[in-house]
N, C-alpha and C positions, 0 to 999 in steps of 0.2 A: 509494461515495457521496462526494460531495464537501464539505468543511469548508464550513461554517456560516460565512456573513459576522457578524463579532459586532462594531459599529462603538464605538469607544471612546467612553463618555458622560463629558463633562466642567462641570462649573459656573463660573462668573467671574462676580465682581464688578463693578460702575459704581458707584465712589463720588466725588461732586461735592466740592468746597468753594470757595464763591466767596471772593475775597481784592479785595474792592471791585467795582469790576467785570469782574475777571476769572476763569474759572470753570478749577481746577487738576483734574484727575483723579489720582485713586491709581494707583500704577503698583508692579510689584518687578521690579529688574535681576535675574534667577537665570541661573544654571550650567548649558544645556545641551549635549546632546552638540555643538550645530551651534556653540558658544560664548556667550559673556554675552546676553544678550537683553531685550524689554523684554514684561513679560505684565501684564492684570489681573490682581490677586489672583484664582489659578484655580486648581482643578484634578480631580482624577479621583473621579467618585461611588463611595461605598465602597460595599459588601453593607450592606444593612437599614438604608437611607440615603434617606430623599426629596431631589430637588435642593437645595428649602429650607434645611435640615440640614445636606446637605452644602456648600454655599455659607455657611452661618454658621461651619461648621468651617475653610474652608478660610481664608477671610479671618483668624478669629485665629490658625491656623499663619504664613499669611506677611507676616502686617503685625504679630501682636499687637497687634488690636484686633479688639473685639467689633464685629459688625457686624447690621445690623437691616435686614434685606431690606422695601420696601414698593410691590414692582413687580417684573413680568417683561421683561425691555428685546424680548428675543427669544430664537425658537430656529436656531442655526445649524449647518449641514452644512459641516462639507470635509475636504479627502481630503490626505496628505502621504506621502509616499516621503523615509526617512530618508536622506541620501547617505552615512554611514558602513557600514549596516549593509543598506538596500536594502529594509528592511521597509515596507508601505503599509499605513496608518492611516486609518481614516474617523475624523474627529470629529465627533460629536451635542457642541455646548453650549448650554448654559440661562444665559442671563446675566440678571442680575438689578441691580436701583438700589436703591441703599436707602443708609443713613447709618451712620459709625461713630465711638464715641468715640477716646477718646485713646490713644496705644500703652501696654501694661503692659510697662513698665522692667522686672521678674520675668522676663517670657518671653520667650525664644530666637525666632530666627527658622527656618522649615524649613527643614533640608539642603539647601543649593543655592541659597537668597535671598539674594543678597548686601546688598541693601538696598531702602528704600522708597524713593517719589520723587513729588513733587507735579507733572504736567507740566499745561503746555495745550494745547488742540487744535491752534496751527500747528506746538508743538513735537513734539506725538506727530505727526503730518502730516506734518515734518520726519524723523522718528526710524522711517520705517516699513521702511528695507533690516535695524533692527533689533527687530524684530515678532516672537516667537514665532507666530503665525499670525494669518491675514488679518484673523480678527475682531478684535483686541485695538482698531484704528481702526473696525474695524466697527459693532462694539456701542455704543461711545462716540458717532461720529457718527449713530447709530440714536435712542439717548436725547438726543443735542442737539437731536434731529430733531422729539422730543415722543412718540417711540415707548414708550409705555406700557400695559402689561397685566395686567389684578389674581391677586394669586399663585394664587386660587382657580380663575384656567389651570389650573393645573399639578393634577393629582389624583393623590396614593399610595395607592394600597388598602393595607389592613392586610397583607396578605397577604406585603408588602416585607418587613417585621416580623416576623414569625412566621407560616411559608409554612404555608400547609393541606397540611396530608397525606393524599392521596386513600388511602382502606384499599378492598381488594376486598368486595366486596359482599354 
């Protein structure tokens, strides 16, 4: 029988802050295999995790700061072939908008974030040969777009939680 396509599900953040009239997005420079790169705060939904949850999680690992999701921007597919290692990855992400406060000075950033970074749209536009993946300009010009959808899209059964256990009968 043949292995089970299991496509990697991951979350990111769109966070705004206008600076007069111009609108900065949150960004983190991290460490990957392909070298330094530029992502949303993002990344991989954990076990007995709703995206909601995990996108609140992931924002205070790589920014410290708490983050208040209040919209789904979109959900995105694609596929990447590592060139180190030759493995092929589908990605499912759920990106989401919402607001964050201020960074906590106390917390560390995640293994591999080298830093935060306030960009704007022609400079991420500019900066996309250094894109961890398509969406990171995707999502962002999605929400500049007006692309907005209330989180009550997204539904977790309990079950994420504390899985039912079918007993025989």
């Amino acid at each position: 029988m043949a292995e089970r396509w299991k496509p990697s599900v991951t979350v990111a953040a769109v966070i705004e802050r206008r600076d007069g009239d111009t609108s900065r997005f949150l960004l983190v420079e991290e460490l990957t295999p392909e070298g330094l790169k530029l992502n949303n705060p993002a990344g991989h939904l954990d076990p007995e995790e709703s995206p909601e949850h995990g996108v609140i999680r992931e924002v205070l690992e790589e920014t410290a700061c708490a983050f208040t999701p209040d919209r789904l921007v979109g959900v995105y597919l694609s596929r990447f072939q590592r060139p180190a290692t030759g493995d092929d990855v589908t990605f499912v992400r759920f990106a989401f908008g919402g607001t964050v406060g201020a960074p906590d000075p106390s917390r560390a950033l995640d293994d591999g974030i080298v830093r935060t970074l306030w960009m704007t749209l022609p400079e991420l536009r500019a900066s996309r040969a250094r894109h961890r993946s398509p969406h990171v300009l995707g999502c962002i010009e999605d929400y500049v777009n007006g692309r907005r959808y209330p989180l009550t899209t997204i539904t977790t059964d309990a079950s994420v939680y504390a899985p039912e256990i079918k007993r025989p009968g």
